[in-house]
N, C-alpha and C positions, 0 to 999 in steps of 0.2 A: 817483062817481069817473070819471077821463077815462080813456078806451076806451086798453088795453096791446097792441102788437104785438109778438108774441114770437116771436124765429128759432130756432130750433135746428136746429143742422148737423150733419146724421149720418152716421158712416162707420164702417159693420157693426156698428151701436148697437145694436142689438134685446134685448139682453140688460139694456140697463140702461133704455133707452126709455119702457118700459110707466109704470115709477115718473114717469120726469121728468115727460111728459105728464099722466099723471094729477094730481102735484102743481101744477102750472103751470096746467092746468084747471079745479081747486077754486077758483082765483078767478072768479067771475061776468066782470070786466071784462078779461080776455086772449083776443084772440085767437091763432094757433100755426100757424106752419108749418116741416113738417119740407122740409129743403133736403137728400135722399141723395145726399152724394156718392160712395157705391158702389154704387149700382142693387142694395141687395141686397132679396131678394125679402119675408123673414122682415121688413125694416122696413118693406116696403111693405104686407102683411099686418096687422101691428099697427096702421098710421098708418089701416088702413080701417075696421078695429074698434071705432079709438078715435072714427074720425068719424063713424060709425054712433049712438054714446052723449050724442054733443055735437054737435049739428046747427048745421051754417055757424060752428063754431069751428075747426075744425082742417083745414087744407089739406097734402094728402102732394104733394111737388114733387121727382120726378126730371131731372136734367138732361142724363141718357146720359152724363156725365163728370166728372170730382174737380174741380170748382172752383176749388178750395184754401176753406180758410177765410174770408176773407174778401169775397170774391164772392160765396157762394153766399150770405155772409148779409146783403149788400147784395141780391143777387136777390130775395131771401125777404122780406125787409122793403117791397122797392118794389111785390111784390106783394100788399101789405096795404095799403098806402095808402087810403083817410087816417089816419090815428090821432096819437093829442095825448101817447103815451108810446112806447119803445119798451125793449124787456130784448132783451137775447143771453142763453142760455140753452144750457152744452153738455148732451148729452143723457146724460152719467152723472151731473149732482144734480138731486137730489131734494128741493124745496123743502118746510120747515117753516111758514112763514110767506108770506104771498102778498105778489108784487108790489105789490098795491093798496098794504098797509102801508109797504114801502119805498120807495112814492112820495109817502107823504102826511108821513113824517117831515120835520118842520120845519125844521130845518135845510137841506134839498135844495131848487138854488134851479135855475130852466132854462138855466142855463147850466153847471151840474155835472152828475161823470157817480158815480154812488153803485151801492154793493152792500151787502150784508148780509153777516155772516162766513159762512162755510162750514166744516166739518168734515171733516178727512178718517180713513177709519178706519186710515190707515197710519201718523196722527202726532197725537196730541193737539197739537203746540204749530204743526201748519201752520196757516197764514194767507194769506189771496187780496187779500194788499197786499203790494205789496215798496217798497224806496228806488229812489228813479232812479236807472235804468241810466244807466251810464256807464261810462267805459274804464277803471279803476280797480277798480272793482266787479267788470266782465267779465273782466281780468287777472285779480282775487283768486276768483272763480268758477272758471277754467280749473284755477288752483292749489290751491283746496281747498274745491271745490265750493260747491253751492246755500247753505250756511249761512252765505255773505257777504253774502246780502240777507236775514236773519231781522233781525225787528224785535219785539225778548223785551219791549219796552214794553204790547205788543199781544196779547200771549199769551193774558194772561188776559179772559175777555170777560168785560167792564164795563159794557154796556148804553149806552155813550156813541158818538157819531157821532166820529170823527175823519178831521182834514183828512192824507190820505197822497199819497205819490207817483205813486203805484202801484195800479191793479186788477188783478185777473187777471182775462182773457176769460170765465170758467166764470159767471160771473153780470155780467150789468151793464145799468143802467136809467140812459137819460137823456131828453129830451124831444125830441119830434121836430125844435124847432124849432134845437136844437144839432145833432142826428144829419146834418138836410137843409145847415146852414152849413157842417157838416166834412164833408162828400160821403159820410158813412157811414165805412167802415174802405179805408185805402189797400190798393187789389187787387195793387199789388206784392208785400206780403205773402201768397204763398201758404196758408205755415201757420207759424203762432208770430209773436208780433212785432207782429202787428196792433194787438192791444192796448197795447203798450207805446207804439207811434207813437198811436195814439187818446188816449190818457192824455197823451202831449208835448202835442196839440194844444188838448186840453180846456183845459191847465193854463194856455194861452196866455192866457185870457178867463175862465176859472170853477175848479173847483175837483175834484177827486178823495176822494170825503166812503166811508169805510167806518163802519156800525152792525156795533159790534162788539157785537153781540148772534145770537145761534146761531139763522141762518135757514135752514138746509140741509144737506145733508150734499153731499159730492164727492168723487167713486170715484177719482178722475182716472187718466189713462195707458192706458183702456183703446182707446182710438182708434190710440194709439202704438204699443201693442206688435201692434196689429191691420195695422200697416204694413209688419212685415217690415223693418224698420230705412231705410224712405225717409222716414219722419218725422223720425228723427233727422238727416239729410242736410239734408231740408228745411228744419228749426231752424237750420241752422249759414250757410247759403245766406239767410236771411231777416233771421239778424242782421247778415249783414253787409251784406246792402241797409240796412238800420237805421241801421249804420253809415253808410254812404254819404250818407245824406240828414240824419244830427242831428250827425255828427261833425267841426267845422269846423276849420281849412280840411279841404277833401274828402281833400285828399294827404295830410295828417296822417292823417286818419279810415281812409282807406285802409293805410296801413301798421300801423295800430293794429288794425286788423280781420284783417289777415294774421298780425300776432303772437299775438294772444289763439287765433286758430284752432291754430297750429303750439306753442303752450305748450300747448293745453288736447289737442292729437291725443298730443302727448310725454308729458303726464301720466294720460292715460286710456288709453294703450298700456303703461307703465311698470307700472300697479294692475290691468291686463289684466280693461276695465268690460268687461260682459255684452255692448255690442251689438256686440263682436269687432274686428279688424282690417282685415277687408275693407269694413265698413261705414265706420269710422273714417277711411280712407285714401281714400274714395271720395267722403265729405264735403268731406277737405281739397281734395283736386283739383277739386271742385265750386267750392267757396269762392276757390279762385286765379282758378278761369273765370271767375267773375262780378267779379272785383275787377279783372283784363282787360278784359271787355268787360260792364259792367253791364246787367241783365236778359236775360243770354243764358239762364238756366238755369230752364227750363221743368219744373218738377222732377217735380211728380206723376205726370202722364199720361206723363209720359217716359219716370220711371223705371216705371212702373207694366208699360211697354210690353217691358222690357229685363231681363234677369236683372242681378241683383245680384253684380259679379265684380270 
């Protein structure tokens, strides 16, 4: 089997870590490197232990600062070079079945970008495929949430590969010689979103393939709520760069990006969601700044630096 490089980006992972790595390890043919984007110590300590057990597999890589998602895991990957596969891999699933396997599934040709289903223990019927985004979808999302991109065709795992729109980040394997043609994940995306532009691009030349057959499990959200609600900020700031770059014309895109923000702040102020008002109001103002002046909003390290007010 061709040699697997696998990123995983951690931020105050430590808690769910130990599993990922070890799952992701039991394949012979993965290498691993963890990309800390919060210097914390407890996952610097695990990442030493674990490379202690698996000699020249696992590289721990501090970078002194939050990347965002998709930098660090362009970092992480250029620092493995060479290799003929490549997985993203968040660091709360915990792989059932190896890579190796859902590289060798036939259907998966080098110009697709494929995953295995995942499970999560919040929802038997989640799924890490959704329909493409689009401004319809994101309108009926602000208005009644996540359950306008379920897809109850997919519910049930069937053991069959099918062609979808959509991956989630939390698992995904494609070949390096697609990953190196699409420059990896666009680093506009700080966090959220990268995926979804990754998946636009793939679709451009090859295909978006999920085995709907139960390869893992996935805790998801606990990076999020580890954020003190800049994650949620971040999410709302990345879609609408998303916006910006898939929604044509740009002025169209742009005002469509400004309405889904100001329905979806009215509708989650209104059912008064958990991550509060001051977070909420602080996205929208985010989200105006950047639709003013795109790529002004430096989100992590900024907000990371400022109270939340």
């Amino acid at each position: 089997m061709p040699d697997i490089a696998v990123v995983v980006v951690a931020y105050r992972s430590a808690a769910t870590l130990e599993l990922c790595l070890a799952s992701i390890l039991a394949d012979a043919n993965t290498r691993v490197i963890v990309v800390d984007n919060s210097s914390d110590p407890d996952t610097r300590r695990l990442c030493a232990l674990v490379a202690k057990t698996h000699p020249g597999r696992l590289i721990y890589d501090d970078p002194g600062v939050n990347l965002g998602y998709a930098k660090a895991s362009n970092r992480g990957l250029a620092a493995l070079e060479p290799f003929e596969l490549v997985a993203v891999v968040n660091p709360d699933v915990a792989l059932d079945r190896s890579l190796s396997e859902l590289a060798a599934i036939p259907e998966f040709e080098p110009a697709d970008v494929i995953a295995g289903r995942l499970r999560s223990p919040g929802s038997a019927r989640s799924l890490n495929a959704r329909p493409r985004v689009s401004i319809a979808r994101e309108f009926g999302k602000a208005l009644f949430g996540s359950r306008i991109y379920s897809q109850p065709e997919l519910v049930v795992p069937d053991g069959r590969v099918h062609q979808v729109d959509q991956l989630d980040g939390a698992l995904l394997l494609l070949s390096a010689v697609t990953w190196r043609r699409l420059g990896g994940f666009d680093e506009r995306f700080e966090l959220y979103y990268e995926d979804v532009d990754l998946c636009f691009r793939v679709r451009q030349t090859g295909r978006c393939l999920l085995a709907n057959t139960p390869w893992g499990g996935h805790v998801g959200g606990h990076s999020f709520k580890a954020s003190d609600g800049r994650a949620f900020i971040a999410l709302r700031v990345s879609r609408t760069r998303f916006a910006l770059k898939w929604w044509h014309p740009q002025s169209f895109g742009r005002i469509a990006a400004l309405l889904v923000a100001v329905v979806e702040w009215l509708v989650r102020s209104i059912t008064r969601q958990s991550e509060g008002q001051v977070i909420r109001s602080l996205a929208l103002r985010r989200v105006a700044a950047e639709l003013v002046d795109p790529g002004s909003q430096h989100l992590l390290n900024e907000l990371a630096r400022e109270p939340i007010k």
